[in-house]
C-alpha positions as CSV (number, residue, x, y, z in Angstrom):
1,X,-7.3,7.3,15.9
2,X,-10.0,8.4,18.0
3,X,-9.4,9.0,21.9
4,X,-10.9,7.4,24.6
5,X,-11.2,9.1,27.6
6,X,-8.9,8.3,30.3
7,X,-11.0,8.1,32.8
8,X,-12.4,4.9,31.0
9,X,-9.1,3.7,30.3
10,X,-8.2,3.2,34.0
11,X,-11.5,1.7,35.2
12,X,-11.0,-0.9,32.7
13,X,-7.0,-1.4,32.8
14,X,-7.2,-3.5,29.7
15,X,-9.2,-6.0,30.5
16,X,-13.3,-5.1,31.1
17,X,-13.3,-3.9,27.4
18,X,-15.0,-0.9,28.2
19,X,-13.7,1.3,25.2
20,X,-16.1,-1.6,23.2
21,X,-13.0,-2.2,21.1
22,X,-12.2,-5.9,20.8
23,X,-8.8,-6.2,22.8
24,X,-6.9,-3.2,24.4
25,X,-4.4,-1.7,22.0
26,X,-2.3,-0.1,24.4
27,X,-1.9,-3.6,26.0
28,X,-0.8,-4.6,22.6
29,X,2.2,-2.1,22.0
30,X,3.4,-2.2,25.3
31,X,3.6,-6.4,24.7
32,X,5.4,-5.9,21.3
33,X,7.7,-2.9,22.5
34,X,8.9,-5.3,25.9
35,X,9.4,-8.0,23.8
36,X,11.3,-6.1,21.7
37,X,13.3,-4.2,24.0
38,X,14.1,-6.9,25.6
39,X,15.9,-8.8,22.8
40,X,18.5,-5.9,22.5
41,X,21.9,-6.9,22.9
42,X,23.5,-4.0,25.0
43,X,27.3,-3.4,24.6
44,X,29.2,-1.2,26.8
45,X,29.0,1.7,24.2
46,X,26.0,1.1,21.7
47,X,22.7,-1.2,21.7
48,X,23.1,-3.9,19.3
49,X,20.6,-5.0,16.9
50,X,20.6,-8.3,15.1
51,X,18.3,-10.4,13.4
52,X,17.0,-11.1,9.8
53,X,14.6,-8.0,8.0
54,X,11.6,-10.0,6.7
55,X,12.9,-8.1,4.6
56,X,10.9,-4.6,5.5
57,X,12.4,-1.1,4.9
58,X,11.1,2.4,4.6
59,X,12.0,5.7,3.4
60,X,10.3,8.8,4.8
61,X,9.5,11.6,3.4
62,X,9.8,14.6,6.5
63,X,12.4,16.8,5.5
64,X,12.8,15.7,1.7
65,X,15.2,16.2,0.2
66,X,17.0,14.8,3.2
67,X,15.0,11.4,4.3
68,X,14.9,8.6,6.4
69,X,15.9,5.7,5.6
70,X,14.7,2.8,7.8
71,X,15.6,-1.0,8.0
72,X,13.3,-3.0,10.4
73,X,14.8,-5.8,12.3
74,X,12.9,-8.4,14.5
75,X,15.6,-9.1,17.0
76,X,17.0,-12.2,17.2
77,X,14.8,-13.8,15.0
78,X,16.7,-15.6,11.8
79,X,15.3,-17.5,8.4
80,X,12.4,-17.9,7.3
81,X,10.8,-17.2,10.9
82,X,12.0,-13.6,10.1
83,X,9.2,-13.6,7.3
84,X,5.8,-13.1,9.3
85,X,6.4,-10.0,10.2
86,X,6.2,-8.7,7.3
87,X,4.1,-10.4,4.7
88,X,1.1,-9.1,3.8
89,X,-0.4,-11.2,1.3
90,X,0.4,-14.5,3.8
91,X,-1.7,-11.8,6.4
92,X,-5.0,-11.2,4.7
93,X,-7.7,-13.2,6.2
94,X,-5.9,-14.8,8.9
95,X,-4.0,-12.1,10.5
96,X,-6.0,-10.4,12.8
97,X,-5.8,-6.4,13.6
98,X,-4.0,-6.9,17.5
99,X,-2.0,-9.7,15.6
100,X,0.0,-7.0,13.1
101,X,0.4,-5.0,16.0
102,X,2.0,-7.6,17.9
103,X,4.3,-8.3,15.0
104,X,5.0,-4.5,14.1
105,X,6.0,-3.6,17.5
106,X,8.5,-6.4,17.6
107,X,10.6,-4.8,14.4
108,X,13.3,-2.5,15.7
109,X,13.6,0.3,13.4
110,X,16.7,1.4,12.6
111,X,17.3,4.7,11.1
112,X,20.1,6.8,8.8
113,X,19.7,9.9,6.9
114,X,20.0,10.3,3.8
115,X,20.1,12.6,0.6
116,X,17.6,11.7,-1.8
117,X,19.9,12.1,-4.9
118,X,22.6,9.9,-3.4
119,X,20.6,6.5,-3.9
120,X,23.0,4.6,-6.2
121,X,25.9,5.4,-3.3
122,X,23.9,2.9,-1.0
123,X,24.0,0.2,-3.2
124,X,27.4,-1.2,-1.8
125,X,25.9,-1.2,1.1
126,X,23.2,-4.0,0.2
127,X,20.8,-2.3,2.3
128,X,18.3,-1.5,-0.4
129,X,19.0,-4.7,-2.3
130,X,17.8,-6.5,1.1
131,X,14.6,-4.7,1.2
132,X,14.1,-6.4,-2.2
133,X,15.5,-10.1,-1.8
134,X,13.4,-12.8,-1.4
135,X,14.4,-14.2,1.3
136,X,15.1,-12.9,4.9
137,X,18.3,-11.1,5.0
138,X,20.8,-11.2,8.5
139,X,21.3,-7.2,8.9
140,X,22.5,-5.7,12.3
141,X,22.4,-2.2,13.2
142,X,24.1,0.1,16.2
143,X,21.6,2.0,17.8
144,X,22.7,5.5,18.9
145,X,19.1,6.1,20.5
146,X,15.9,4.3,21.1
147,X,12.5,5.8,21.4
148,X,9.6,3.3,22.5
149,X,6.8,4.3,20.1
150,X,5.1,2.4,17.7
151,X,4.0,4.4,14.6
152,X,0.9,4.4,12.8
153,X,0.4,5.4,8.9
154,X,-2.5,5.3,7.0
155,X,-0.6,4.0,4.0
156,X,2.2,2.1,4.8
157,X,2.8,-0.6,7.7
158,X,3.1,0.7,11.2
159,X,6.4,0.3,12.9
160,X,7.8,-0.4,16.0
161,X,10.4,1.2,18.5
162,X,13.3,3.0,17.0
163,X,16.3,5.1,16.8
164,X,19.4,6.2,15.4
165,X,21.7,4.0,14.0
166,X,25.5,4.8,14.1
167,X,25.6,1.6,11.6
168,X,23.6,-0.6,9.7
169,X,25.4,-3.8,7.9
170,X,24.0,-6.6,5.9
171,X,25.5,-9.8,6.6
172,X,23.4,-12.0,4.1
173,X,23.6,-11.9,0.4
174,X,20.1,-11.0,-0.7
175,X,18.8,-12.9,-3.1
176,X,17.4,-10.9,-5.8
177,X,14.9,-12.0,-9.0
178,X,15.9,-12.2,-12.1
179,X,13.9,-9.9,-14.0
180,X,14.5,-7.5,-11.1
181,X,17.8,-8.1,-11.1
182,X,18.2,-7.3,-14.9
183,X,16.3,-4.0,-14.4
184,X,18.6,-2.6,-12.1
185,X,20.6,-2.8,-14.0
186,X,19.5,-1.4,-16.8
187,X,18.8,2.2,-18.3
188,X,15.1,2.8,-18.6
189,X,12.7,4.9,-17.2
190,X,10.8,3.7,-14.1
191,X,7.8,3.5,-15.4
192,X,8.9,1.5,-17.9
193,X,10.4,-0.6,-15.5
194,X,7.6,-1.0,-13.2
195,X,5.4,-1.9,-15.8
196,X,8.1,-4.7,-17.2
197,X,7.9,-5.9,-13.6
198,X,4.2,-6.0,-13.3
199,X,3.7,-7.9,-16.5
200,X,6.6,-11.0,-15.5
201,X,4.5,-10.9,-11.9
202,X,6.9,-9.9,-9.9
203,X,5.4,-9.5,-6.4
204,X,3.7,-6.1,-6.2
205,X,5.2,-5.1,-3.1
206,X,8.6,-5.5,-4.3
207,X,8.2,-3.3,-7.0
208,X,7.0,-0.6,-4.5
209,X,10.1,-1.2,-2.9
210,X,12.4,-1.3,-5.6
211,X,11.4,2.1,-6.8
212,X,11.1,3.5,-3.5
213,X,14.6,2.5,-2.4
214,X,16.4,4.3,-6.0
215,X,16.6,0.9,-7.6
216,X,14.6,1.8,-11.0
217,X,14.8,4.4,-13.4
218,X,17.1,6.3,-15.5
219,X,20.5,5.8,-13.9
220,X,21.0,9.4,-13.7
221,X,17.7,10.5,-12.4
222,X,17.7,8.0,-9.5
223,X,16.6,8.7,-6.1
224,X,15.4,7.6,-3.0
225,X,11.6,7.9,-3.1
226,X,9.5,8.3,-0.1
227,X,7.3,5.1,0.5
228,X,4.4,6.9,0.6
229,X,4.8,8.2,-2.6
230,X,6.1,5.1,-4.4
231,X,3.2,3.2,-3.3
232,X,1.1,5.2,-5.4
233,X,3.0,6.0,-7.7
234,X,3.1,2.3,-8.6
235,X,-0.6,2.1,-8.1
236,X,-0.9,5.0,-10.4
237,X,1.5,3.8,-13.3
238,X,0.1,0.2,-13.0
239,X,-3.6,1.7,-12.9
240,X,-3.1,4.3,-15.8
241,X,-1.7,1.0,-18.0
242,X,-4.6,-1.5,-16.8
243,X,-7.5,1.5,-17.5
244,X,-5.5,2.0,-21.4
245,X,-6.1,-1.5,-22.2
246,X,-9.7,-1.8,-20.7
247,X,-11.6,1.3,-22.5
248,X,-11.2,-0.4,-25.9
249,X,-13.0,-3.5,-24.4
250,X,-16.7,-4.1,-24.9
251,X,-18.7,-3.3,-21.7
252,X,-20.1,-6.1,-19.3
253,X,-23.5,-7.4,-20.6
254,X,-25.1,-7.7,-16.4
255,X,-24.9,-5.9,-13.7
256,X,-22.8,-7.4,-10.5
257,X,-22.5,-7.2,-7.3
258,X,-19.2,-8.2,-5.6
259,X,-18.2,-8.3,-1.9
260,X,-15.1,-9.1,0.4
261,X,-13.8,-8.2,4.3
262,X,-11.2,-7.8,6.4
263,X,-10.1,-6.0,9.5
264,X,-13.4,-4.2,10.1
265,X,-13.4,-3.0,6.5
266,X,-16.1,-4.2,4.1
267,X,-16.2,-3.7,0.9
268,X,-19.0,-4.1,-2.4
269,X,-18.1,-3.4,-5.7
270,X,-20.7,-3.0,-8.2
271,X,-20.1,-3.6,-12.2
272,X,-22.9,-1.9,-14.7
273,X,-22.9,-2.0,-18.4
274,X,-21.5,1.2,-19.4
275,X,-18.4,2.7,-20.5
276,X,-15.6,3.0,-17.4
277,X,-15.8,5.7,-14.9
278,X,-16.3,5.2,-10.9
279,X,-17.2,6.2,-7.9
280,X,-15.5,5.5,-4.3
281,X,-17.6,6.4,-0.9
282,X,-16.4,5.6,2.0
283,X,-18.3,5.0,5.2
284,X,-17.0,5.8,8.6
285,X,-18.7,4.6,11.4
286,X,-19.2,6.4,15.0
287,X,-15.6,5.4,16.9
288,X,-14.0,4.5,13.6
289,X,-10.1,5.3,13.1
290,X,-10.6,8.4,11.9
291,X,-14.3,9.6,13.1
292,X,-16.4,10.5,16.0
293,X,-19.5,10.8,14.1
294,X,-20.9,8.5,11.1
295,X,-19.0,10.2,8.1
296,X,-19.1,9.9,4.7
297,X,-16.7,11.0,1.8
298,X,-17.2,10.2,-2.4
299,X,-15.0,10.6,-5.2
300,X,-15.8,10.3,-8.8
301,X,-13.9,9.6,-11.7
302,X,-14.8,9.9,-15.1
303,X,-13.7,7.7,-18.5
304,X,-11.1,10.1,-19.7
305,X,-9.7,8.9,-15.9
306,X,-9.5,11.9,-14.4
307,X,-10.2,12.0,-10.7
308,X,-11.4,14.6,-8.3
309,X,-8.7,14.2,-6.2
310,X,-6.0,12.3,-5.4
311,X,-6.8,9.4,-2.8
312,X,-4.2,6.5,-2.0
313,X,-7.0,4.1,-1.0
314,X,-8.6,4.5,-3.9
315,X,-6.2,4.0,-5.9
316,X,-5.5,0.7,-4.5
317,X,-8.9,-0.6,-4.6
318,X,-9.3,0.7,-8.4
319,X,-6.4,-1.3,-9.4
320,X,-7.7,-4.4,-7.8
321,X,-10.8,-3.3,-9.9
322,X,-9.6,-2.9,-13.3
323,X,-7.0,-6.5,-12.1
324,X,-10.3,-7.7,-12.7
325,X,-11.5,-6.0,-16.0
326,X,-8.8,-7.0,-18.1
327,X,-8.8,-10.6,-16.4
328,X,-12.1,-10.8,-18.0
329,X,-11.2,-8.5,-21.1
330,X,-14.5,-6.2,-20.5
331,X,-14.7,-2.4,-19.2
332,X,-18.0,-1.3,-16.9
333,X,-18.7,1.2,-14.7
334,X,-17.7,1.0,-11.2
335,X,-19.1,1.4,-7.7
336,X,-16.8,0.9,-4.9
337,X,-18.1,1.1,-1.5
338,X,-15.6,0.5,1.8
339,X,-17.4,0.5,4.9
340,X,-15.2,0.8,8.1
341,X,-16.4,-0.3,11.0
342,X,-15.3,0.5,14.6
343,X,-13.1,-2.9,14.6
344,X,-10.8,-0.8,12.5
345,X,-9.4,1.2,15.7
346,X,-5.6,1.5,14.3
347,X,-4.4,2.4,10.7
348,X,-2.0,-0.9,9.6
349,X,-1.2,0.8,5.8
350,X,-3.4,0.2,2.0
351,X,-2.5,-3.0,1.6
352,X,-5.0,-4.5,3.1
353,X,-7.5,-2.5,0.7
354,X,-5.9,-3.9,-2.5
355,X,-6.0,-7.0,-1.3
356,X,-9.3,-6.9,0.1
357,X,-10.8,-5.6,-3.2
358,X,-8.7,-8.3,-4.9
359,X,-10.5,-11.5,-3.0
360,X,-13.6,-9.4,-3.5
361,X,-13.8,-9.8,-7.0
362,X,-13.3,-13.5,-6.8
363,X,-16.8,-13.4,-4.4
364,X,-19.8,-12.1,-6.9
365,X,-22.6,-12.3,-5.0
366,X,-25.4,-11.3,-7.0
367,X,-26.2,-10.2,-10.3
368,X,-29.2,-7.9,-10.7
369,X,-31.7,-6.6,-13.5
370,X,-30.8,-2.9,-13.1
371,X,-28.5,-0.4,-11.2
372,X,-31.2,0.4,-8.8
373,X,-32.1,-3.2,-7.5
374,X,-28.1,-3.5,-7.0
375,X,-27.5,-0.4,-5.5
376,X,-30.7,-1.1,-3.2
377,X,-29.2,-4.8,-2.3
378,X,-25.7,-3.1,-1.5
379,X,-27.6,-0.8,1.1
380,X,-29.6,-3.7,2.8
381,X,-26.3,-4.6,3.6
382,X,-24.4,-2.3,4.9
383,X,-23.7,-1.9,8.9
384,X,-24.5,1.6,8.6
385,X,-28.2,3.6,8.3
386,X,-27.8,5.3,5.4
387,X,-29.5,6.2,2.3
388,X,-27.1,5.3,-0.8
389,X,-29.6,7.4,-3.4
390,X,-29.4,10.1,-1.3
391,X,-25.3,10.7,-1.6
392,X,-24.1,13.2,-4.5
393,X,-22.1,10.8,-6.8
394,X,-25.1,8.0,-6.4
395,X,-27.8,10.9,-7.6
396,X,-25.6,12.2,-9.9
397,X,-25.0,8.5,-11.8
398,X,-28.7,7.6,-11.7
399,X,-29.4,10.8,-13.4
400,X,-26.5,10.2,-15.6
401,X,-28.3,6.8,-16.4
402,X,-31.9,7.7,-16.9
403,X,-30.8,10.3,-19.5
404,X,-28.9,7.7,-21.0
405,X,-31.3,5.4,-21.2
406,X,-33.7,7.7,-22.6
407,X,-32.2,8.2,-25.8
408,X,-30.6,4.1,-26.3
């Protein structure tokens, strides 16, 4: 996140807007964390937390083998009101950014450690069967500690205040889908099983979840998997199976242009007759999350699907991508361009690029007579004043294009 300076900070006290951001975001946490902190029931020896998770759990990944494992808990808040605060598909396009702020920093985090290996052991428990069930779950947790801060991640959801929990106990009975259900039960390898998932349409998420809190896979081989990781690891096994079915499609027959926003972030997608490989550049603007300065990064990968490195953004948007493809049953080759804008002053997880890229390719908004009118559109429309022919992967394509057009 970038800094502003203090000095500005307390002219404006939250309200003159000075920083040019939209609301004050330290405003916001301080809101969430009082009205959070505030809800905790305090007995004589422990804090008391109760409410229903949305459900909404995560598993770190800082010291692995030995994790954390975290159940978030909007105190005091039961049912289906327990459900906003963490429901991300319900968020896109009517959430705004202060808004899943607000609702993060109302989630008490409550947090164990725990052996990786030792995931079947918690199963008794119901704690990572509640991360899965579809409905909210009644949990309560005795808090040890509490620390006021509200952390950020670039690829899962921020969360609110937290601490150690001397106990966590599920009072619901989660309620489980079937085809989940089954898969827990049984003895397959998790890709396997996230795939199966995919395919009956179980929601995404839960998948992410399920194989993140040791609930897939080979019975013996099960572990806890850090969220981080199982989100793209889903994204990655889902993606790899999506790109094997496309690249024995025929190719698109036009050239498209496709377009969809959210939180500051903007995104065009451009499909081209050819066989698949893509590029992903992303534009940072001047007091962007990550940037001082107007940045901008690329990635290419080619049609054997082999990237130049591993980006968990990218990976989200290219499934939404190739969602598409083999909705349509055609293969093409892929621009994706997400321009962040400074709106996008705190990092609430990927989801929101999957998503976005998702509605995006519901929105065409053009169709063009070659790759060099749409690329040339794309820039007329972008915030930022750049030169799209000018960037490596862009050159490189055209090149890549002329040649091949040469010898058709």
């Amino acid at each position: 996140m970038h800094k502003i300076p203090a000095e500005l900070c307390i002219k404006c006290k939250g309200h003159k807007n000075l920083c040019g951001l939209p609301y004050c975001p330290i405003m916001e946490r301080f809101r969430g964390m009082v009205s959070s902190l505030q809800k905790i029931k305090i007995d004589t020896s422990f804090k008391l937390v109760e409410g229903s998770t949305p459900p909404s759990g995560i598993v770190g990944e800082k010291g692995y083998p030995k994790v954390s494992l975290i159940i978030n808990i909007p105190p005091s808040v039961y049912g289906e009101d327990a459900r906003k605060y963490e429901n991300v598909k319900e968020w896109w396009g009517k959430v705004n950014l202060g808004d899943i702020i607000k609702l993060r920093s109302s989630l008490i985090s409550s947090i164990t450690t725990v052996k990786v290996e030792k995931a079947t052991e918690y199963y008794n428990t119901e704690i990572p069967l509640a991360i899965i069930s579809d409905n909210p779950v009644v949990s309560e947790a005795k808090l040890k500690t509490l620390e006021a801060k509200l952390k950020f991640d670039g690829i899962i959801l921020p969360r609110g205040p937290g601490g150690i929990a001397e106990e966590i106990k599920v009072v619901d009975n989660p309620k489980i889908p079937t085809k989940l259900d089954k898969l827990i039960f049984d003895d397959v390898k998790s890709a396997e099983a996230i795939l199966e998932l995919y395919r009956y349409n179980v929601d995404y998420y839960k998948i992410m979840h399920a194989l993140s809190f040791g609930l897939l896979g080979k019975k013996k081989n099960r572990r806890f998997v850090p969220t981080r990781w199982a989100i793209t690891a889903v994204d990655s096994t889902v993606g790899k199976f999506l790109y094997s079915k496309i690249i024995n499609y025929n190719e698109v027959n036009e050239i498209e242009v496709y377009h969809g926003s959210y939180l500051g972030n903007y995104f065009y997608v451009v499909l081209y007759p050819s066989k698949f490989s893509s590029i992903w550049i992303e534009i940072w603007h001047p007091l962007s999350l990550w940037s001082q300065d107007l940045t901008i990064s690329e990635l290419k990968e080619n049609f054997w699907g082999e990237y130049e490195y591993l980006d968990g953004g990218y990976m989200a948007a290219r499934l939404a991508v190739l969602e598409h493809l083999e909705e349509v049953k055609r293969q093409a080759g892929v621009i994706i361009i997400r321009e962040i804008t400074e709106e996008y002053f705190a990092p609430v997880g990927n989801w929101h690029i999957r998503e976005t890229v998702r509605n995006a390719m519901k929105n065409r908004i053009g169709k063009y007579d070659n790759l060099d009118q749409a690329i040339s559109e794309v820039n007329k429309k972008l915030k930022a004043k750049i030169n799209l022919f000018e960037l490596r992967t862009i050159k490189g394509l055209i090149k890549q294009k002329s040649i091949y057009d040469f010898f058709k």
